[in-house]
KELOBA-918354 format. One record per residue (C-alpha): x, y, z. Coordinates in nm, 2 decimals. Layout:
N
r c1 X | c2 Y | c3 Z;
...
This chain:
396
r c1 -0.81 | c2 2.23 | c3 -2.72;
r c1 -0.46 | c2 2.18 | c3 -2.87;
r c1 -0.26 | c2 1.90 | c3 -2.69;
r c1 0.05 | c2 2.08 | c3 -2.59;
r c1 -0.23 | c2 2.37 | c3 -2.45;
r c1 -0.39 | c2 2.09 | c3 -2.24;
r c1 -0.04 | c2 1.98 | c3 -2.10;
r c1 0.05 | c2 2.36 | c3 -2.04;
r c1 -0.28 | c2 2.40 | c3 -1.83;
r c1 -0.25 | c2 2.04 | c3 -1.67;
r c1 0.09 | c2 2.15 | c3 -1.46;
r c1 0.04 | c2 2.52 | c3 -1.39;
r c1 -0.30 | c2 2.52 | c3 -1.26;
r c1 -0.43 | c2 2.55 | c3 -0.93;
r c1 -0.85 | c2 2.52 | c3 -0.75;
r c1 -0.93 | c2 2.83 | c3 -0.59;
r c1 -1.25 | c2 2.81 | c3 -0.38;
r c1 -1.51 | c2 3.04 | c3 -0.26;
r c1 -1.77 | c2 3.03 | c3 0.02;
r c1 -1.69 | c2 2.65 | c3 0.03;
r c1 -1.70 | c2 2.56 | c3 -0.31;
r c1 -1.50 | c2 2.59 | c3 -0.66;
r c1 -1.47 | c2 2.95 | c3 -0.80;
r c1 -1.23 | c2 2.96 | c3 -1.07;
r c1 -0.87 | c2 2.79 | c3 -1.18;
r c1 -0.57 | c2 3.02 | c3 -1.10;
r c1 -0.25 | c2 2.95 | c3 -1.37;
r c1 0.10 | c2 3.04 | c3 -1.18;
r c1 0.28 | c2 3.17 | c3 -1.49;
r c1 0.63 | c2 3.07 | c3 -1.34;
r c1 0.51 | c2 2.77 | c3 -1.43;
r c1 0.31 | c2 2.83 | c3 -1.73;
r c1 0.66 | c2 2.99 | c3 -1.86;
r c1 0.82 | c2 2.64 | c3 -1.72;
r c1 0.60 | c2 2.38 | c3 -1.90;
r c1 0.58 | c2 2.61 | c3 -2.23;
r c1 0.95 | c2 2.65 | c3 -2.28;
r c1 0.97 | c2 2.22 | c3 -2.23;
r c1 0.75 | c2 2.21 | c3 -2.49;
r c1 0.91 | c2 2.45 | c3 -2.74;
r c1 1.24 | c2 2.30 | c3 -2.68;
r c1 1.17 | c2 2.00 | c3 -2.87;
r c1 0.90 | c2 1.95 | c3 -3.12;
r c1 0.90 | c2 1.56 | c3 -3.10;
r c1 0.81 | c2 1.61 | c3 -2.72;
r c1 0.54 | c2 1.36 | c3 -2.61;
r c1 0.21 | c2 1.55 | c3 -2.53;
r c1 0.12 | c2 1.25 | c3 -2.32;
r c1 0.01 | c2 1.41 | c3 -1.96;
r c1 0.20 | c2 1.03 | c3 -1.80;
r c1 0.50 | c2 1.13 | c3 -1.99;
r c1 0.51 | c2 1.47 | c3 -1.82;
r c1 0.37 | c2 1.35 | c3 -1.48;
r c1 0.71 | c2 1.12 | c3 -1.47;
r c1 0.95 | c2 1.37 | c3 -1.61;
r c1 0.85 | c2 1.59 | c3 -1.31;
r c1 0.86 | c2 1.32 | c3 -1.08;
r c1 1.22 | c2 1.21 | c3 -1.18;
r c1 1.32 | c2 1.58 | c3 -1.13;
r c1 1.19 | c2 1.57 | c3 -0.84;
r c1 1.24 | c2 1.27 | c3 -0.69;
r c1 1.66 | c2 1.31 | c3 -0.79;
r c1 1.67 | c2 1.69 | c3 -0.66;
r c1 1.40 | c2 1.73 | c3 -0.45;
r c1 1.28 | c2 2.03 | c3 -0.71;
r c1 1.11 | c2 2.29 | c3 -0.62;
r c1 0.98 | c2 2.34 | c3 -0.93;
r c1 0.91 | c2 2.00 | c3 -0.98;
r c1 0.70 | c2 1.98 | c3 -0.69;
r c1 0.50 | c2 2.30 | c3 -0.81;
r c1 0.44 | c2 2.10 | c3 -1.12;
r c1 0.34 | c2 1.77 | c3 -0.99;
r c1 0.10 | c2 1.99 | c3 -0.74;
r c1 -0.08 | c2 2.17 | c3 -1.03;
r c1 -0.13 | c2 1.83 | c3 -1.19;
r c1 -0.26 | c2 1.65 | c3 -0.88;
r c1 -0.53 | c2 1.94 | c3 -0.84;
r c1 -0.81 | c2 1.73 | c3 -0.96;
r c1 -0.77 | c2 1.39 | c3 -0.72;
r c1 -0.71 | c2 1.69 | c3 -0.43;
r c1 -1.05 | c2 1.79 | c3 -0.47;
r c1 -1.21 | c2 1.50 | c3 -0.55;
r c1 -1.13 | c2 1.34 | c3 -0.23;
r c1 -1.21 | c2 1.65 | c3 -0.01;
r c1 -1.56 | c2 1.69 | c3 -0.20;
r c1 -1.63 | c2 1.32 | c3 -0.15;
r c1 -1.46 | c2 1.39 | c3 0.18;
r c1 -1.74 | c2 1.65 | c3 0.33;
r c1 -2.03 | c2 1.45 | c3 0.14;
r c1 -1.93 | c2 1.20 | c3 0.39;
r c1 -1.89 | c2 1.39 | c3 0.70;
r c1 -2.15 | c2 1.64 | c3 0.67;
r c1 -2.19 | c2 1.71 | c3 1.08;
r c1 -1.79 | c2 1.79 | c3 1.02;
r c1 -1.62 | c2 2.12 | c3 1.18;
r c1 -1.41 | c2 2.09 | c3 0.88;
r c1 -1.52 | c2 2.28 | c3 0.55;
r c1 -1.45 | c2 2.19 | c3 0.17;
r c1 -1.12 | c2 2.45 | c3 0.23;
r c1 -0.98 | c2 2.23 | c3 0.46;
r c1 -1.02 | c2 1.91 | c3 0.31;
r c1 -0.88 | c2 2.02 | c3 0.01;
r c1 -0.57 | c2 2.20 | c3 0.21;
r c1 -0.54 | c2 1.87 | c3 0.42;
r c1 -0.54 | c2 1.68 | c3 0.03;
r c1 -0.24 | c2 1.89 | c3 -0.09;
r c1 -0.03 | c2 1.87 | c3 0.19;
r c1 -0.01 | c2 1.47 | c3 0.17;
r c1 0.12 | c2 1.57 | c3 -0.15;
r c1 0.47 | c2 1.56 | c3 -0.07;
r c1 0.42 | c2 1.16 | c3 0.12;
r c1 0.21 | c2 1.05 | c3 -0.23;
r c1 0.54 | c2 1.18 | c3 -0.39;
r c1 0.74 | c2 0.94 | c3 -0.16;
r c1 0.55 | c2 0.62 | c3 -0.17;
r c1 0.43 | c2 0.61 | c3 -0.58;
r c1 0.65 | c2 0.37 | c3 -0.75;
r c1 0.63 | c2 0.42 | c3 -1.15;
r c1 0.74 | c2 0.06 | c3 -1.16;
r c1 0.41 | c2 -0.06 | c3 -1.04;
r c1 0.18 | c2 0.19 | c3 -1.10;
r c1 0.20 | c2 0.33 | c3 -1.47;
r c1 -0.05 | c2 0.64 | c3 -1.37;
r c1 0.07 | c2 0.87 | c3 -1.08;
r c1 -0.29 | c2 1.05 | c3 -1.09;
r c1 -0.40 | c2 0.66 | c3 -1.07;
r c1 -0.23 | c2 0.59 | c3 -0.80;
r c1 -0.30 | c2 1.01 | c3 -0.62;
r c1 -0.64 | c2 0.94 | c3 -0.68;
r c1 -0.66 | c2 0.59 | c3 -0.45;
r c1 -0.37 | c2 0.72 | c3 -0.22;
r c1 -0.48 | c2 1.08 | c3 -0.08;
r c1 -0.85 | c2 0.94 | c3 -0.02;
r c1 -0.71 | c2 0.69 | c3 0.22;
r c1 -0.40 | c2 0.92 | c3 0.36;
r c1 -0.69 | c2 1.18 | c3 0.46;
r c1 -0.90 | c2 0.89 | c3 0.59;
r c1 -0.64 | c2 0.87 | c3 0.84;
r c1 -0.53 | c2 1.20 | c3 0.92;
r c1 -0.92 | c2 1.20 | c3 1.05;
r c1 -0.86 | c2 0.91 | c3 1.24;
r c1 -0.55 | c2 1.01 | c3 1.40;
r c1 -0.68 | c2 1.35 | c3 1.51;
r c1 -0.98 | c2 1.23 | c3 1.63;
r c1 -0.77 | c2 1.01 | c3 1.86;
r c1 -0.55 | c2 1.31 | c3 1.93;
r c1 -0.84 | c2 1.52 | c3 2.06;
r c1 -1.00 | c2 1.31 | c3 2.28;
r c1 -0.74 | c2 1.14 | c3 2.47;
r c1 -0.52 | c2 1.23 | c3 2.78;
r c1 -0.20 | c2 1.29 | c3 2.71;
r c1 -0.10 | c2 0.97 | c3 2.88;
r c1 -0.30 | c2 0.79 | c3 2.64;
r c1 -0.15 | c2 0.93 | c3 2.36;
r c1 0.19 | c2 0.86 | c3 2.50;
r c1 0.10 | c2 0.50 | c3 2.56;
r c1 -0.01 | c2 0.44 | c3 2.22;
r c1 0.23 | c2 0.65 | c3 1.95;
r c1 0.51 | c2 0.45 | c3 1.80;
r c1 0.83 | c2 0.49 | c3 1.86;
r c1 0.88 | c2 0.57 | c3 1.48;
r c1 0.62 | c2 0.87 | c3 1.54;
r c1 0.72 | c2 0.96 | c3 1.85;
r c1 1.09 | c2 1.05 | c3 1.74;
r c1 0.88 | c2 1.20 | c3 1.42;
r c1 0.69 | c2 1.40 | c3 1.60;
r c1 0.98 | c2 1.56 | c3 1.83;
r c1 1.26 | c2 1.59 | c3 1.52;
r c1 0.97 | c2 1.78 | c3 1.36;
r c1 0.96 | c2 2.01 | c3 1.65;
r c1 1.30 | c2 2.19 | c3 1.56;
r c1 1.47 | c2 1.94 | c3 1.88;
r c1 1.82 | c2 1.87 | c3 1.87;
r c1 1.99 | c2 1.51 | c3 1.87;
r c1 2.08 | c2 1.53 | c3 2.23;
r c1 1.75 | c2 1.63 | c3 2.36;
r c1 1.52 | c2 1.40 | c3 2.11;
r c1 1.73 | c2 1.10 | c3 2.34;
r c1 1.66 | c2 1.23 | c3 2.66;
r c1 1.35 | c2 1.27 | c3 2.58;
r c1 1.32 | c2 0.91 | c3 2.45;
r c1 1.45 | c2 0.80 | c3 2.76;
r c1 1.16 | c2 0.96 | c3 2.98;
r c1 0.92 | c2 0.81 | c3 2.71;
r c1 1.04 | c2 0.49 | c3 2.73;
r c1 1.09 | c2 0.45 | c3 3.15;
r c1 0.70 | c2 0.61 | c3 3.12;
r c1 0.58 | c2 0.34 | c3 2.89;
r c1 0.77 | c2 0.06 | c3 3.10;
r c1 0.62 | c2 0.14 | c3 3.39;
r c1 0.27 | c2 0.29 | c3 3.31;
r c1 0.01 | c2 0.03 | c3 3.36;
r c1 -0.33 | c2 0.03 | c3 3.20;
r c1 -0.59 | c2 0.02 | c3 3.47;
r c1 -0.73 | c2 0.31 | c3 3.45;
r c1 -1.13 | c2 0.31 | c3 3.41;
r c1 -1.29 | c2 0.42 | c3 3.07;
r c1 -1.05 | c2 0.24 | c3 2.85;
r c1 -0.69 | c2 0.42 | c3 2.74;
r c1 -0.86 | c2 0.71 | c3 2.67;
r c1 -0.94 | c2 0.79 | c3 3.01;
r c1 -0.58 | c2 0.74 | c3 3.12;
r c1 -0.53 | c2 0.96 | c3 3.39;
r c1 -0.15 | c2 1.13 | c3 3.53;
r c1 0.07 | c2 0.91 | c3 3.71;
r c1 0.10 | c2 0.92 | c3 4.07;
r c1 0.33 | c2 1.01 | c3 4.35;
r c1 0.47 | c2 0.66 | c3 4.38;
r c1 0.47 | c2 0.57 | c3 4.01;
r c1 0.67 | c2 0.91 | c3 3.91;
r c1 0.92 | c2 0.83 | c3 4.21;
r c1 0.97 | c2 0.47 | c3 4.03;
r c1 1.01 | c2 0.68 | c3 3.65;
r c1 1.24 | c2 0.93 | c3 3.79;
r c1 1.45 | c2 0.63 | c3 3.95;
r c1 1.39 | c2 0.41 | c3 3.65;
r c1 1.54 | c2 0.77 | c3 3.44;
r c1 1.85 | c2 0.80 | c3 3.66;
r c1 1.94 | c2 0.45 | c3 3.63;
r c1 1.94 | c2 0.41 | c3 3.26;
r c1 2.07 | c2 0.73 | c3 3.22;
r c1 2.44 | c2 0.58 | c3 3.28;
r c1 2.38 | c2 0.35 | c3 2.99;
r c1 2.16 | c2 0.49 | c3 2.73;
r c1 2.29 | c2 0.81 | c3 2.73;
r c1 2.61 | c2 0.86 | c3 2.47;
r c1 2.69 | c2 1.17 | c3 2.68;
r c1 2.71 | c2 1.25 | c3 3.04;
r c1 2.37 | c2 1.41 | c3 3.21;
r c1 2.28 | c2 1.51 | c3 3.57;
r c1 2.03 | c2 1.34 | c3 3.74;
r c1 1.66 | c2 1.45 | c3 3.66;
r c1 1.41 | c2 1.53 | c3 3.91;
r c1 1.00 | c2 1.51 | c3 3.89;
r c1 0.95 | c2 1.81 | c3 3.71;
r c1 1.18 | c2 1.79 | c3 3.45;
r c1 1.11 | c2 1.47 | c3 3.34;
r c1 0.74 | c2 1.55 | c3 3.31;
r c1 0.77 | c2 1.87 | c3 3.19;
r c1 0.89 | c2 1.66 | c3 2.88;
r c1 0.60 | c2 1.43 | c3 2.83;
r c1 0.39 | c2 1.71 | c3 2.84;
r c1 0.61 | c2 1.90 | c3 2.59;
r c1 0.64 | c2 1.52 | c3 2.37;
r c1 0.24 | c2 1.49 | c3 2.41;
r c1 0.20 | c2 1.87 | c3 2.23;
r c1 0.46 | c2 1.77 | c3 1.99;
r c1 0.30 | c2 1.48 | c3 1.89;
r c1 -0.06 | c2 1.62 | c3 1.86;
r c1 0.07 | c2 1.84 | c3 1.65;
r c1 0.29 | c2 1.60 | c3 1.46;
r c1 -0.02 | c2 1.34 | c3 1.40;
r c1 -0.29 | c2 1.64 | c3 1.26;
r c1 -0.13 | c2 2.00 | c3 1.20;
r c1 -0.36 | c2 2.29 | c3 1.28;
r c1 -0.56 | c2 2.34 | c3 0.96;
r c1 -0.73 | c2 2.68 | c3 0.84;
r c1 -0.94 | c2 2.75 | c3 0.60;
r c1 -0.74 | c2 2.97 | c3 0.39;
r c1 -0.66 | c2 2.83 | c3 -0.02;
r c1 -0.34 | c2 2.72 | c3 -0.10;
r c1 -0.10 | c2 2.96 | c3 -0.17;
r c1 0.01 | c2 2.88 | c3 -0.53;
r c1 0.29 | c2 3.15 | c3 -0.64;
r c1 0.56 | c2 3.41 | c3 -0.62;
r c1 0.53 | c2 3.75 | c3 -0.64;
r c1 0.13 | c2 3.68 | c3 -0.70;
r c1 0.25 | c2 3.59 | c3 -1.02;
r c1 -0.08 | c2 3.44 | c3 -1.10;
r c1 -0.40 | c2 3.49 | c3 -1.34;
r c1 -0.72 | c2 3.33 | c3 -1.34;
r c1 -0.82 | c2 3.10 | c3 -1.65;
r c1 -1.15 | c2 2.97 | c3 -1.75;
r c1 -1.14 | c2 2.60 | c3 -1.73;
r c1 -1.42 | c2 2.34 | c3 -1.67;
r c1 -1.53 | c2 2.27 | c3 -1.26;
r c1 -1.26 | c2 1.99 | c3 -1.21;
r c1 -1.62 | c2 1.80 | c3 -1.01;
r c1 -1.75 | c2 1.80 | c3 -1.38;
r c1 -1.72 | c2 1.53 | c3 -1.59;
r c1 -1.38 | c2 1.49 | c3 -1.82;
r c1 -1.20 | c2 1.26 | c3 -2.06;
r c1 -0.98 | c2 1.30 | c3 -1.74;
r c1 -1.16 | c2 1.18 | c3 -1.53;
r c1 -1.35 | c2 0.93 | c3 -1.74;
r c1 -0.98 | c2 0.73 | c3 -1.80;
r c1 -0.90 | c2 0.75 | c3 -1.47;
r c1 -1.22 | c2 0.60 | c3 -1.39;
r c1 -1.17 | c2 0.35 | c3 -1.62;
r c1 -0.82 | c2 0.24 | c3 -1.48;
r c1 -0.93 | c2 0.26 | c3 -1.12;
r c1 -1.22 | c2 0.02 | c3 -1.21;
r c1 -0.99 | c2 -0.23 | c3 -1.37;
r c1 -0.73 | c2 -0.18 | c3 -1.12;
r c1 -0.96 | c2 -0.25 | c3 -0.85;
r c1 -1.06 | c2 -0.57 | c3 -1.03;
r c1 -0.68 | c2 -0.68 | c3 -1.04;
r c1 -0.66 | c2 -0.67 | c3 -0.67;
r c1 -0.95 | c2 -0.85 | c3 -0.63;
r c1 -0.83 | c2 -1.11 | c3 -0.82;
r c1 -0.48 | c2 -1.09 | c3 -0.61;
r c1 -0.62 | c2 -1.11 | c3 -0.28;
r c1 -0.84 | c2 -1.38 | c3 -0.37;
r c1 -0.54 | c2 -1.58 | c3 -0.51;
r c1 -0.28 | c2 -1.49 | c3 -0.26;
r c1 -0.51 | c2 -1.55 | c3 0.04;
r c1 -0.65 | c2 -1.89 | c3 -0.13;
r c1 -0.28 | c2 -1.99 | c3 -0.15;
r c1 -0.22 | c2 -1.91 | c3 0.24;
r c1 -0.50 | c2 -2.13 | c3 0.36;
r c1 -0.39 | c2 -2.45 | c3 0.13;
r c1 -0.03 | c2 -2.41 | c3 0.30;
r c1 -0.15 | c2 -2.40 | c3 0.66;
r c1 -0.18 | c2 -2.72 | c3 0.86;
r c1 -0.41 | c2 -2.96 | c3 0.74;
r c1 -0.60 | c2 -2.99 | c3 1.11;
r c1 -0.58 | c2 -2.61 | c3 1.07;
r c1 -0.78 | c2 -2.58 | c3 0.79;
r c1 -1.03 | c2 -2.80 | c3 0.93;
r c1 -1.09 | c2 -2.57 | c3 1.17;
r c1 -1.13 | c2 -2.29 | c3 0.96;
r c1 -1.41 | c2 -2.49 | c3 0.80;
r c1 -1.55 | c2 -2.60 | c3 1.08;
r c1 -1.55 | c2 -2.26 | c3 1.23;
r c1 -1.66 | c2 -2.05 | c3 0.96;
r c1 -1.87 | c2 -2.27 | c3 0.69;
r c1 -2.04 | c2 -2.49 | c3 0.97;
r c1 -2.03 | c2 -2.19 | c3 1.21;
r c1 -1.94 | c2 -2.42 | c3 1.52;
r c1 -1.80 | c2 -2.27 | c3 1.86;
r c1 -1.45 | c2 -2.30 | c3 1.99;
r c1 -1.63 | c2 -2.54 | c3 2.25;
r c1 -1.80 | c2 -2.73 | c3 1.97;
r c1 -1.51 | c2 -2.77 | c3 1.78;
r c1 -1.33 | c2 -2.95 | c3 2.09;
r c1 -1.57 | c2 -3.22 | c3 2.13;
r c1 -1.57 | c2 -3.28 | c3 1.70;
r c1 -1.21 | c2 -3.32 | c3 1.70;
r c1 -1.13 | c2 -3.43 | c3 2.00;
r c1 -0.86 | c2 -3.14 | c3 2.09;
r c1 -0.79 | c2 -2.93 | c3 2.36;
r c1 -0.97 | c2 -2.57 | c3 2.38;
r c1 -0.60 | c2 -2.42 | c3 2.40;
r c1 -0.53 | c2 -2.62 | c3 2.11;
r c1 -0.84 | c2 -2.53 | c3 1.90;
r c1 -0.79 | c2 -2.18 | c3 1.98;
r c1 -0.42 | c2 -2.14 | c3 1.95;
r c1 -0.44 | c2 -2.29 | c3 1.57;
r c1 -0.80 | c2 -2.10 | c3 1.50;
r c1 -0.53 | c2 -1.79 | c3 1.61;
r c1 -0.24 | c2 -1.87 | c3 1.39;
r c1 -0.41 | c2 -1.96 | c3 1.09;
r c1 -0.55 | c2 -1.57 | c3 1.08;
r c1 -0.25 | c2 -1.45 | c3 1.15;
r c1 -0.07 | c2 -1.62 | c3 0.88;
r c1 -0.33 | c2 -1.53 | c3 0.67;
r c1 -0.34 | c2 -1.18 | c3 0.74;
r c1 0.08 | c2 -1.15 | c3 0.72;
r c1 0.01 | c2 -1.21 | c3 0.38;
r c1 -0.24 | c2 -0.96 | c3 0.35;
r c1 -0.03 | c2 -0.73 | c3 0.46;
r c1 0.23 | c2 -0.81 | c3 0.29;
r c1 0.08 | c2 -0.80 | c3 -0.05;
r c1 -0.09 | c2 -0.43 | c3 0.07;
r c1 0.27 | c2 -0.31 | c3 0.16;
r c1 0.44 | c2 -0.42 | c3 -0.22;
r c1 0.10 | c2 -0.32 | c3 -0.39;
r c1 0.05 | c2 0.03 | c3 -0.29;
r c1 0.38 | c2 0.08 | c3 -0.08;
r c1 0.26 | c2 0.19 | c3 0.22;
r c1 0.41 | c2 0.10 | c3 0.61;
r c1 0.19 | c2 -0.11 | c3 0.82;
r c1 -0.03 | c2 0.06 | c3 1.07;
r c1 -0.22 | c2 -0.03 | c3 1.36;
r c1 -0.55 | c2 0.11 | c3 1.14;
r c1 -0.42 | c2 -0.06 | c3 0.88;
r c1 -0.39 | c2 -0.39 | c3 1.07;
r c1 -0.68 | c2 -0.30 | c3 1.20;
r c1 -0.85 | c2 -0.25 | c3 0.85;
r c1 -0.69 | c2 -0.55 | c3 0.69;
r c1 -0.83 | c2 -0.78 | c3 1.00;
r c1 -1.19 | c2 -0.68 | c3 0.94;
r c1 -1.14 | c2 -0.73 | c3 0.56;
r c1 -0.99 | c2 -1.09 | c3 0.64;
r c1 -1.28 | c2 -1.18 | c3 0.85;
r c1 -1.57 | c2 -1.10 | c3 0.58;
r c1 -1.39 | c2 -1.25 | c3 0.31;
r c1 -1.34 | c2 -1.60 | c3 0.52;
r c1 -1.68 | c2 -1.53 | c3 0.60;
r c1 -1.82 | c2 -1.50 | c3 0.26;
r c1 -1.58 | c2 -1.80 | c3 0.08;
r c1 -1.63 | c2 -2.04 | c3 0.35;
r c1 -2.03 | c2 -1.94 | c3 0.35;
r c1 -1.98 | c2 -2.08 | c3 -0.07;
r c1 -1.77 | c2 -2.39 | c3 0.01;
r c1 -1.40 | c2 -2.33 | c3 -0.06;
């Protein structure tokens, strides 16, 4: 196939699937017509599909394009799919089919847009191809979380950056989104954890405790409130959790249905026959290649970067880590070796894990430019404690 035919196809192409798997590639030929006329325009035009991913992105990323953004979501077809094939492989008891894995893939588009950085990563299907896996890894986690819980759980555990997400997404104006704050905030404060079953099982407040909300409400009201409000009654105020608790489900996992992507104007589309993009490819094959080696890299990194964070941690410090981890003694049995306190022993076993897991996280948030989570705290801890396991186990 001719190079610039390749590129054409690359950017104007889009998966349509049947009965749950591929069926044929649809071209949009707005953007056929698009990528064609760039080409013509200029014979000395790079045919390199990098050279054209960026140009799109730099249109996009300066205007926002719409047609960019069509562009870059042809091209980004393949790691889509990839991820939601792999995707139901794994989760084969799922309610979710190949449809919606894929549909859930494409519209994390727009965030894997936001967060690749050409300065670090010189691939953007590289860096789409580690990126949606783990974006849709934890779109599954948050709606799992979002269907089982109360809705006093899930108010007790969003952030306050997804909370105000959540309710700006829902179309609310300025001067609701901080009343509702407010409630959300005086409901946090005073919301205690003991309910049985875990948070999960959080149940609705009380008589008493939504008296002390409502007065907690009224009083801040005076001073957190840029504008003048009346006093709020029972109702009202949870009439707004309620509301912020739909909002916020709906925020964390959007409904999903099965039907494809919808790819044009006008149905200004024909079908083309190109390979099954779950077939093998020179594609696929480099970017195969490159996530191998890149994987390698941050291997490498993480060992050096965490290897650097234990020699600059206390000296007694790193004893304990030894102790702890190569000779496997107890808290208990590391108090009588060293002749410290238990507080002592376990306030330094503490810190040295936390300093080395800052710089976990750290590195993850430069490398791959992504905000820290609690699942990715939670992800990075579990890493942290099988590597100390494994490089203490050898003899650092």
């Amino acid at each position: 196939m001719h190079p610039r035919q390749e590129i054409t196809e690359m950017f104007s192409t889009f998966v349509e699937l049947e009965s749950g798997r591929f069926s044929k590639w649809l071209i949009d030929i707005k953007l056929r017509r698009s990528i064609q006329n760039c080409l013509e325009s200029s014979q000395e035009v790079s045919n390199s599909e990098n050279f054209w991913a960026l140009y799109w992105y730099k249109h996009w990323q300066e205007q926002s394009h719409s047609l960019a953004r069509m562009h870059l979501s042809a091209y980004l077809q393949e790691p889509s799919y990839w991820t939601a094939k792999k995707t139901i492989a794994r989760f084969t008891h799922s309610q979710y089919s190949l449809a919606d894995y894929f549909q859930m893939a494409n519209a994390e588009i727009e965030t894997i847009l936001k967060n690749f950085n050409p300065e670090k990563s010189s691939s953007l299907k590289a860096y789409a191809t580690m990126a949606i896996p783990s974006r849709l890894k934890d779109i599954l986690r948050q709606r799992k979380e979002a269907d089982i819980c109360t809705n006093w759980a899930l108010l007790r555990k969003v952030s306050k950056k997804q909370f105000l997400e959540a309710l700006s997404q829902a179309g609310l104006s300025p001067t609701v989104i901080v009343q509702y704050r407010l409630a959300w905030t005086c409901f946090q404060e005073l919301y205690v954890q003991n309910q049985p079953g875990g948070t999960k099982a959080l149940s609705e407040p009380e008589g008493q405790l939504w008296e002390a909300i409502v007065n907690l409400y009224n009083s801040e009201r005076q001073t957190q409130l840029t504008q003048p409000t009346p006093q709020c009654t029972r109702e009202k105020i949870e009439h707004w959790l309620t509301q912020a608790a739909i909002y916020i489900r709906a925020y964390l996992y959007p409904p999903v249905s099965s039907l494809n992507l919808a790819i044009s104007e006008d149905d200004a589309t024909t079908t083309f026959d190109l390979p099954d993009p779950s077939s093998d490819s020179l594609i696929a094959d480099m970017i195969a290649q490159e996530d191998t080696q890149n994987r390698q890299n941050q291997q490498f990194q993480i060992q050096d970067i965490l290897l650097k964070a234990i020699q600059n941690i206390e000296v007694q410090s790193q004893e304990i880590l030894k102790l702890y981890y190569q000779e496997g003694l107890t808290q208990p049995q590391i108090v009588q070796r060293l002749q410290m306190s238990q507080p002592t022993v376990s306030r330094r076993l503490i810190k040295a894990r936390e300093s080395l897991l800052k710089k976990l996280l750290e590195w993850s948030q430069e490398t791959f430019n992504i905000s820290v989570t609690s699942n990715l705290v939670k992800d990075m801890s579990t890493a942290l404690e099988e590597w100390l396991k494994v490089k203490y186990g050898k003899s650092i």
